[in-house]
C-alpha positions, 0 to 999 in steps of 0.5 A: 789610562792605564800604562800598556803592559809589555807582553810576557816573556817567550819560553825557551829550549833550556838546552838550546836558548835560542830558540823559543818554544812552546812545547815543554817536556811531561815529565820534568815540565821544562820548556824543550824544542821539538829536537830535544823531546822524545815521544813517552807513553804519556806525552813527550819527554825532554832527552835528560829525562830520558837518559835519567830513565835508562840509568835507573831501569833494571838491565834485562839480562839473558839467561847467561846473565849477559845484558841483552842486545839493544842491536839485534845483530850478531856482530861477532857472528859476522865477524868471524865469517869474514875473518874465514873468508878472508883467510880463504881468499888469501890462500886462493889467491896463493895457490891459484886455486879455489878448489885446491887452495891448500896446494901451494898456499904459503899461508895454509902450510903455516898454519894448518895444524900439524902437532909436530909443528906445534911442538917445535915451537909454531904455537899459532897453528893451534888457532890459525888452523881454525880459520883455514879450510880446505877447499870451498865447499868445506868452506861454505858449509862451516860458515853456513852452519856458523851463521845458523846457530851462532846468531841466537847463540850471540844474543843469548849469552852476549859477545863476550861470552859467546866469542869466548866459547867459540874460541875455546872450543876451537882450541878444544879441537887443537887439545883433542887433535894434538893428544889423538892425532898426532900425524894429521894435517887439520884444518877448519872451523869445524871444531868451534862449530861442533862446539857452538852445536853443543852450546845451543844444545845446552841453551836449548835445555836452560831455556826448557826447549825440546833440544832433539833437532840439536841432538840429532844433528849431532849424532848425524855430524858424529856418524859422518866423522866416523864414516868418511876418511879426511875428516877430522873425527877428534877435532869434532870431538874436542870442540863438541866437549869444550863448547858444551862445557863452556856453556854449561859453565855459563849458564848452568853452574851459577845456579848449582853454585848457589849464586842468587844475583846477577854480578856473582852469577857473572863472576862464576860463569866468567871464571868456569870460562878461564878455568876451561880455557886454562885445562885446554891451554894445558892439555895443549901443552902436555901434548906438546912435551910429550911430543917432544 
């Protein structure tokens, strides 16, 4: 009789070696546990294959050159509504007042945008402005029209970009408001709004989507400021011209300039972005000697 043969050894997880398997990845063929398979388009794939694939697969890129969200979801879009409404509550809380929470505000009194204030040496204001607002309604319909556009706005130029041309256009509006309106209490997200406006504006353009909607909201806005009294007519401006010319810078300029890959397109659209925010920073502080 022929001695009986013991039976072949069990296959195991080769990253789990406890654990015996039948299962083996399909694209590398190794033994794999269920917890370390992935479901492919032809069988299932072990997890080490799967992050070799993502290295090597081309990043998708928007047409700002921002590698495009895995996560849909605008983070800095949020972030910013929150930051508003907490600087609201606190002021609230203050003044003891949801409707009048300027009056009696200690946090509003330092930091709404007041030129001269700037100009003795209150340089917070120039940012902290942008976060106040007068009263809930201003408020609500900052944040409102912040949500609408700074979503899409978000995912096409990514986070860093986008949170950069939202604050340059909210030190557009400071710029704009210390050169022309030297005498004015301003407050609000209006000017990094309006400058969002003219960024989806020229999005729109870049991605050859009719932008009409945008330029008529715009003109609506621009007629509103003109109109009404206690509106910030050059913050509106200011933020518009900075946050278009930002995004221009973006996703615009790499192309004019010639930049035929993604890295040197990035380069330029970072580098108009610190040229723009440097001018910005200049205008402020040529209006602060002057005030001076």
């Amino acid at each position: 009789m022929n001695p009986q043969q013991s039976p072949p050894p069990a296959q195991v997880c080769v990253r789990h070696t406890d654990r015996p398997t039948g299962l083996s990845c399909t694209r590398c063929g190794r033994p794999a546990c269920p917890e370390c398979l992935r479901p492919a388009s032809v069988g299932q794939h072990c997890v080490d294959c799967v992050r070799a694939d993502r290295r090597t697969t081309p990043q998708v890129r928007t047409v700002s050159g921002a590698a495009a969200a895995r996560s849909g979801t605008p983070i800095v879009t949020y972030t910013l509504i929150a930051l508003n409404v907490l600087v609201y509550v606190v002021t609230a809380a203050q003044s003891r007042s949801l409707m009048a929470n300027e009056r009696g505000s200690a946090l509003f009194v330092d930091w709404v945008m007041f030129p001269p204030a700037v100009a003795s040496g209150d340089w917070f204001r120039v940012i902290g402005s942008g976060f106040l607002h007068y009263g809930l309604i201003h408020l609500l319909l900052n944040m409102f029209a912040l949500y609408i556009v700074g979503r899409d706005i978000e995912l096409v130029l990514g986070r860093a970009r986008y949170l950069a041309v939202y604050l340059i256009s909210l030190l557009g509006g400071s710029a704009a408001v210390m050169l022309l309106a030297q005498n004015s209490l301003t407050a609000g997200a209006s000017g990094a709004v309006y400058g969002l406006f003219g960024a989806i504006t020229v999005i729109l353009i870049r991605l050859r989507q009719n932008p009409n909607s945008m330029l008529i909201l715009i003109g609506i806005n621009v007629f509103i400021s003109f109109s009404l009294p206690g509106i910030s007519l050059w913050g509106h401006l200011g933020g518009l011209a900075a946050g278009t010319l930002a995004t221009l810078g973006v996703v615009f300029l790499p192309s004019w300039l010639g930049a035929r890959t993604p890295e040197r397109a990035r380069v330029v659209g970072i580098v108009a972005l610190v040229t723009l925010a440097v001018a910005v920073l200049a205008v402020i502080v040529v209006a602060t000697m002057a005030l001076r």
